[in-house]
C-alpha positions as protocol buffer text, in pm:
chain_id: "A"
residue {
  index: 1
  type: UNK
  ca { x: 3797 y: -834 z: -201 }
}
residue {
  index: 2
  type: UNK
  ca { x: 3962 y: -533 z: -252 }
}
residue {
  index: 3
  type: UNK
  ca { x: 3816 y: -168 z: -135 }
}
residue {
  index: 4
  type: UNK
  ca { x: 3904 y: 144 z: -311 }
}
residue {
  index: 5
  type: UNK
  ca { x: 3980 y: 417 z: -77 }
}
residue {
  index: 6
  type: UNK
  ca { x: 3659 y: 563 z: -175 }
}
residue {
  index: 7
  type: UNK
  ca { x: 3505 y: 297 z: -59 }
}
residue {
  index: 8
  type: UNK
  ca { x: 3643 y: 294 z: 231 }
}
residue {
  index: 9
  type: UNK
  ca { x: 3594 y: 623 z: 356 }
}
residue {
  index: 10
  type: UNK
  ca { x: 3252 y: 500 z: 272 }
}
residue {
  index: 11
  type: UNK
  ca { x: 3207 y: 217 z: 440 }
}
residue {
  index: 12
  type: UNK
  ca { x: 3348 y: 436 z: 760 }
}
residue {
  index: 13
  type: UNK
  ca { x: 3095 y: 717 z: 720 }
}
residue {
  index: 14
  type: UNK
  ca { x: 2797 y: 437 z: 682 }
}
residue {
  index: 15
  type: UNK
  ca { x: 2911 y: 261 z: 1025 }
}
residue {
  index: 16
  type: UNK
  ca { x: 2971 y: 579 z: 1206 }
}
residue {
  index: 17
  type: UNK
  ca { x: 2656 y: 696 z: 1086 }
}
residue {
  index: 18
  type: UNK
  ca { x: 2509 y: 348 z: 1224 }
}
residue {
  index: 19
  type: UNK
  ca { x: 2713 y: 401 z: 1569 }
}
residue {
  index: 20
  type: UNK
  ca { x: 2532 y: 739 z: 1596 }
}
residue {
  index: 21
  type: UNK
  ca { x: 2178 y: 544 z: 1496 }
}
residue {
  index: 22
  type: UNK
  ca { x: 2201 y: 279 z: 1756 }
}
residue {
  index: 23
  type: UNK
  ca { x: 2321 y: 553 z: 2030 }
}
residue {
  index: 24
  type: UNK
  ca { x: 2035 y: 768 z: 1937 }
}
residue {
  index: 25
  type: UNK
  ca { x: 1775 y: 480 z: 1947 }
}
residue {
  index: 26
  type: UNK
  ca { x: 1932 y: 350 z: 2272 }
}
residue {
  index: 27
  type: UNK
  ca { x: 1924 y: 698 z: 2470 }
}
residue {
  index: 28
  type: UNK
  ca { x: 1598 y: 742 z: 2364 }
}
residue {
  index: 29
  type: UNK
  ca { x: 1447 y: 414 z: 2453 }
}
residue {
  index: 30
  type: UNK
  ca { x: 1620 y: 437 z: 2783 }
}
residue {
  index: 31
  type: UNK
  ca { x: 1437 y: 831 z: 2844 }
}
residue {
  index: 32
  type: UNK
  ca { x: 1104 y: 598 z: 2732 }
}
residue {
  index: 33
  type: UNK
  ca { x: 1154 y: 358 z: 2979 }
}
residue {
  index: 34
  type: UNK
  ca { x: 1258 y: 624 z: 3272 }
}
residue {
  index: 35
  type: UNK
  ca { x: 951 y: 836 z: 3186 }
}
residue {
  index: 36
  type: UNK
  ca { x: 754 y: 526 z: 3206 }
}
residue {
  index: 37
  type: UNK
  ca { x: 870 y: 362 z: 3490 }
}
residue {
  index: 38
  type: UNK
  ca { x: 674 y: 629 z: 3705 }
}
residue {
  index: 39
  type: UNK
  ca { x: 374 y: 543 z: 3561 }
}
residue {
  index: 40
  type: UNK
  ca { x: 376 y: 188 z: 3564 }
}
residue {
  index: 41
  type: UNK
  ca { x: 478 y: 185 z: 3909 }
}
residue {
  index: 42
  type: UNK
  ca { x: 153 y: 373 z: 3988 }
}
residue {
  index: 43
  type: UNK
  ca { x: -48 y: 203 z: 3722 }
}
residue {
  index: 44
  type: UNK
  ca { x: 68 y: -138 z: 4000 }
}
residue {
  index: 45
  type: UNK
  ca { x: -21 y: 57 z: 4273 }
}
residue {
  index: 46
  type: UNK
  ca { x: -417 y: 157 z: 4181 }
}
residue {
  index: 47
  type: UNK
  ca { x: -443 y: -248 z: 4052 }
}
residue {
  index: 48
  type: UNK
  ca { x: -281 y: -381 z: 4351 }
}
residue {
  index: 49
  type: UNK
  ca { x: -478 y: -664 z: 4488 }
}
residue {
  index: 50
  type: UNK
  ca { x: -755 y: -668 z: 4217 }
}
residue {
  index: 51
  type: UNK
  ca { x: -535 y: -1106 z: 4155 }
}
residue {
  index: 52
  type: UNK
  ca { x: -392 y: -1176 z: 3833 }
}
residue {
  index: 53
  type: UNK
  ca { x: -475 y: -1449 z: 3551 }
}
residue {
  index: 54
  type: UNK
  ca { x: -845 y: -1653 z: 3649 }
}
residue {
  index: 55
  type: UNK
  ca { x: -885 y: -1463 z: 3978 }
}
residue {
  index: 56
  type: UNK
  ca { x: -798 y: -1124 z: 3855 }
}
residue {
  index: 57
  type: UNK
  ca { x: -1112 y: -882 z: 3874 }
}
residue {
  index: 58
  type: UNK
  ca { x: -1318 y: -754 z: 4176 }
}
residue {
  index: 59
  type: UNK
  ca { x: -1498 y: -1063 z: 4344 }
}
residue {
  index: 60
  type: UNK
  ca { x: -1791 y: -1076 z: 4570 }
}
residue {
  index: 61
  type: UNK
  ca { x: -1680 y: -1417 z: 4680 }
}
residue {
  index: 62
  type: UNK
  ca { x: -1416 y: -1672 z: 4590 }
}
residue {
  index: 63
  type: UNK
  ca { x: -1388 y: -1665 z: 4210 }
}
residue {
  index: 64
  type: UNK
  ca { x: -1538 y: -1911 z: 4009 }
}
residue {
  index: 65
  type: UNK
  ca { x: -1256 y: -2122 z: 3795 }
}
residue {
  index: 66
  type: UNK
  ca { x: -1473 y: -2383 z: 3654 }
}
residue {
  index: 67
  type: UNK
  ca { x: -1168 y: -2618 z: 3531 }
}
residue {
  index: 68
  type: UNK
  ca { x: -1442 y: -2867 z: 3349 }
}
residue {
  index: 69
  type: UNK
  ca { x: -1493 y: -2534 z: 3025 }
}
residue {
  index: 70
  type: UNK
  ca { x: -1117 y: -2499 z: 3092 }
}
residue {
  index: 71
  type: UNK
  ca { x: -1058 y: -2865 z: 2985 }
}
residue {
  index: 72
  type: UNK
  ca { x: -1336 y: -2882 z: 2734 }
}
residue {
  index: 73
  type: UNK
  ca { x: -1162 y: -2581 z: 2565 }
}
residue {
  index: 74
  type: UNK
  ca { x: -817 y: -2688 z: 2592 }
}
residue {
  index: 75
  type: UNK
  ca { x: -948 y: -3016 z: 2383 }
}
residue {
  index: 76
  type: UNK
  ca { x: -1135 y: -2789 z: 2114 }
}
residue {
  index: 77
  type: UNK
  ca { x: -800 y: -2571 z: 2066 }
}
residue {
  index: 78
  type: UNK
  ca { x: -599 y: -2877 z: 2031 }
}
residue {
  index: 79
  type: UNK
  ca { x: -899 y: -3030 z: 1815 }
}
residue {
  index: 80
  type: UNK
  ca { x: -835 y: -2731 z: 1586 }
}
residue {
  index: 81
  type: UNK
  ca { x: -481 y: -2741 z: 1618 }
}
residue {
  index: 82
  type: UNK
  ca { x: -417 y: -3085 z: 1461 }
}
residue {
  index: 83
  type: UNK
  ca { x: -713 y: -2989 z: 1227 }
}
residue {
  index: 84
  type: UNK
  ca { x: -464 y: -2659 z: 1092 }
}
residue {
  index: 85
  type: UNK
  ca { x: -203 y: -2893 z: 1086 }
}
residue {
  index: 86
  type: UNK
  ca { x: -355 y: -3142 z: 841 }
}
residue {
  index: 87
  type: UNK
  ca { x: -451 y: -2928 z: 630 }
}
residue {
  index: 88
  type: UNK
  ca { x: -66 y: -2779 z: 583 }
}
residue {
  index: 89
  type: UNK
  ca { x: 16 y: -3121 z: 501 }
}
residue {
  index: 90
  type: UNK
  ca { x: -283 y: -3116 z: 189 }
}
């Protein structure tokens, strides 16, 4: 393919003009994530110890998993799963 030098001072302006995009979306995401950084780190400070996933929360006493409604609703989502999945195939 053959550029005209028209086009090619173009096509140097449009990737120096995406150089300069990328650097200013890069300094500025890096500024985000400095900024933030202090308040996530005291954000895991104040929730420190409250457990994470099942046991997360304030307990009274040892928290209560109940795997039996865990395994009943592990077999409805795949029940409804396979049920989405038949239907694609309509």
């Amino acid at each position: 393919m053959f550029f005209s030098p028209n086009q090619d001072v173009y096509l140097n302006h449009k990737k120096k003009h995406h150089n300069n995009s990328l650097k200013r979306i890069n300094s500025l995401l890096n500024y985000l994530l400095l900024n933030n950084s202090e308040k996530m780190q005291s954000l895991q400070n104040f929730f420190e110890g409250v457990g994470s996933g099942d046991t997360s929360g304030v307990w009274e006493g040892e928290p209560n998993l109940r795997p039996e409604f865990r395994a009943q609703n592990q077999k409805k989502l795949e029940k409804a799963a396979r049920a989405a999945k038949a239907q694609e195939m309509i």
